[in-house]
N, C-alpha and C positions, 0 to 999 in steps of 0.2 A: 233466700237470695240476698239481702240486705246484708245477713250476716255474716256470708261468706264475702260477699263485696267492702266489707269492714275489716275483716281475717287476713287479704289477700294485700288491703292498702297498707298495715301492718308489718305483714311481713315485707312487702316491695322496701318499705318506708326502714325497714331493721337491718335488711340488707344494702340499702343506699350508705347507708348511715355507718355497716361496718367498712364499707369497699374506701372509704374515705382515709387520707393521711391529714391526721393533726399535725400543726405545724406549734408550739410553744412557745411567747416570747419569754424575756428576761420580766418584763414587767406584768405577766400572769397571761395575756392575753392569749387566745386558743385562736389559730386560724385553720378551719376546713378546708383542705386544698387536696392538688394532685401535684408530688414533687417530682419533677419533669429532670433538674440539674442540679450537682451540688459542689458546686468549685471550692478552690480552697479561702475564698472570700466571699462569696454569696450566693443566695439560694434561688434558684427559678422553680416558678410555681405559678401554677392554675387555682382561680379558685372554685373551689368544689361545686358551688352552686350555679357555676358559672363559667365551664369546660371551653368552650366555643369565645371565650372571651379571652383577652389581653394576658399576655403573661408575665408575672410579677415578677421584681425583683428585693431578696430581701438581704442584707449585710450577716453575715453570721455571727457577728459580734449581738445580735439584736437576739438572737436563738438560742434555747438552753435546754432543746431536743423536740426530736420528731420522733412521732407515733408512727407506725408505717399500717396500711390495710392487711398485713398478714401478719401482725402484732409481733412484729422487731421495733427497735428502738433504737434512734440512733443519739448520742450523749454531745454536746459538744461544752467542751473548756472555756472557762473566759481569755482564752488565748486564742478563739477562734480555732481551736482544732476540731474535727470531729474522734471521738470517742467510740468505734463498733464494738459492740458485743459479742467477741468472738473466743471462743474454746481454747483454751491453752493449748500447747503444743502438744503437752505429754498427756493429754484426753486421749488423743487418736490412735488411731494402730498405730504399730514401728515393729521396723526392723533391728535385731540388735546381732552384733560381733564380739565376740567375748575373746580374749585370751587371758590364759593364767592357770593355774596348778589345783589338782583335785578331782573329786568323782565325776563332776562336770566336763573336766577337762582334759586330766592326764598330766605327764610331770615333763614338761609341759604341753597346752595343747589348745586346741581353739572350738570353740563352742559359737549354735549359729542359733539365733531364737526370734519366734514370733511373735508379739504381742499382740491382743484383738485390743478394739478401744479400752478404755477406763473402766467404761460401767459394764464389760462382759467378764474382767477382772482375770482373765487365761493367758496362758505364756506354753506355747508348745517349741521345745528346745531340743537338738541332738547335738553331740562334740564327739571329736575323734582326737585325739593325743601319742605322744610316746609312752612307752614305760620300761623301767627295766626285766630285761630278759624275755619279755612276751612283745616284744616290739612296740605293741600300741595296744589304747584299752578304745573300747565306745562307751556311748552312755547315750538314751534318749529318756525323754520325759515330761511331765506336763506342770506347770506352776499356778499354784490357784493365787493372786494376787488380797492377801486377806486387809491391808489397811493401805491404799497408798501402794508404796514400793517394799511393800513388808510379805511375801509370799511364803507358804506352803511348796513343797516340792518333792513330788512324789516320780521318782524315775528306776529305768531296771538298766544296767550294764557291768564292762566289766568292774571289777575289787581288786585287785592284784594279781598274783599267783603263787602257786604252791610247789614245793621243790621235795620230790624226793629220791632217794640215796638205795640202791640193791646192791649186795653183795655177790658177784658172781663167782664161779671155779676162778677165775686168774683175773678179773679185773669189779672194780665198782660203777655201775652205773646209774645215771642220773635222769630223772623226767623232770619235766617243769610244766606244772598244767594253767593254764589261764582260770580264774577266780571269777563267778555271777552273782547276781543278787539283785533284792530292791535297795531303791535306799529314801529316806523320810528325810526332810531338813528343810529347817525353817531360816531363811536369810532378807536378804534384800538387793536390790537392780537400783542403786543409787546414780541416776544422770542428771546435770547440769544442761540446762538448751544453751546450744552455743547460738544458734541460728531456729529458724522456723523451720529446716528440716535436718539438721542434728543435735546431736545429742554426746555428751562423755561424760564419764563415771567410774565406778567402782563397783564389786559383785561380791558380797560374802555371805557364806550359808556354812551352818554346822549342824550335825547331827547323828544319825545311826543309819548302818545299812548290814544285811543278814545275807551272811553268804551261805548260798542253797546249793551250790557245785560239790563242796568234798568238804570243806571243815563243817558247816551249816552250826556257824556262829554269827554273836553278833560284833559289828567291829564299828569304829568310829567313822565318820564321812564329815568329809569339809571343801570348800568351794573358795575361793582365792580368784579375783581376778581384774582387768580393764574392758569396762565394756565401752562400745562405738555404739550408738543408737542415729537409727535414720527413719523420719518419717516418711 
């Protein structure tokens, strides 16, 4: 009984102790508290041992960060700024809009992609375009992001098309067939944050794609474009 009654004040005692925000001065000092306000000049706060009592005030000039009870931390400047710890812009999902010429795209044509966060590193993209003589090509596909803005891309649509020529009794005639395939290429989604929810850039990728329709060769693939990125 002793020893659980020893186990239990322990645990109460590790728990009190994590639920707490450290407050930091400039000059080393640690204050135990509960931070209630934080303006853009001083700090309101409880102190920890002492909830039901008077609430402090502290200058943030005085502050060189807070521990928070769910282990964030907030930084502040000796300009009195505070400092959050927060995720770049281009961590998170986005939206992107592509225009410009190529397997992605067509000659020319607009491509629509989605990006999962950073660390799931996936881009699932479809484009529809003009081309000559078959009107328009598609193209959809999946981009594995391998370094940063450096991706793999692996998609199936259309490659061109193929033209050919019969000889009939009194005249020549002509078919023109639409071209498929996959296609492999490695590029990059290079954006600039203009704001905290866009984004503009540049899109280039080169590679191979095999067309499986009627030649079932293999031909170049290339990616050209202006992307619009929106988180």
């Amino acid at each position: 009984m002793y020893r659980l009654l020893v186990m239990l004040t322990i645990i109460v005692a590790c728990v009190e102790l994590h639920a707490q925000d450290i407050i930091i001065k400039r000059d080393g000092k640690e204050i135990p508290s509960k931070v209630l306000e934080i303006s853009s000049t001083e700090i309101r706060y409880k102190d920890f041992d002492f909830i039901s009592g008077p609430t402090r005030v502290l200058p943030i000039s005085q502050v060189v960060v807070i521990l928070y009870e769910n282990g964030k931390r907030e930084v502040f400047s000796s300009k009195d700024e505070a400092v959050k710890e927060q995720p770049e812009y281009n961590d998170k999902a986005s939206f992107l809009v592509g225009a410009g010429v190529g397997n992605s795209y067509g000659l020319p044509g607009i491509r629509f992609q989605f990006n999962t966060a950073k660390e799931d590193r996936f881009g699932f993209h479809a484009g529809i375009g003009l081309f000559p003589k078959i009107d328009f090509i598609v193209a959809a596909g999946v981009k594995y992001y391998v370094f940063k803005d450096v991706y793999l891309n692996a998609q199936f649509g259309t490659l061109g098309y193929n033209q050919r020529s019969f000889i009939g009794i009194s005249s020549i005639y002509t078919t023109i067939e639409a071209l498929y395939g996959p296609s492999l290429l490695i590029g990059g989604d290079w954006a600039w944050d203009i704001s905290q929810s866009f984004g503009l850039g540049i899109n280039a990728g080169l590679g191979m794609s095999y067309e499986v329709s009627a030649r079932q060769e293999f031909v170049p693939a290339i990616d050209l474009g202006v992307i619009f990125k929106f988180y």
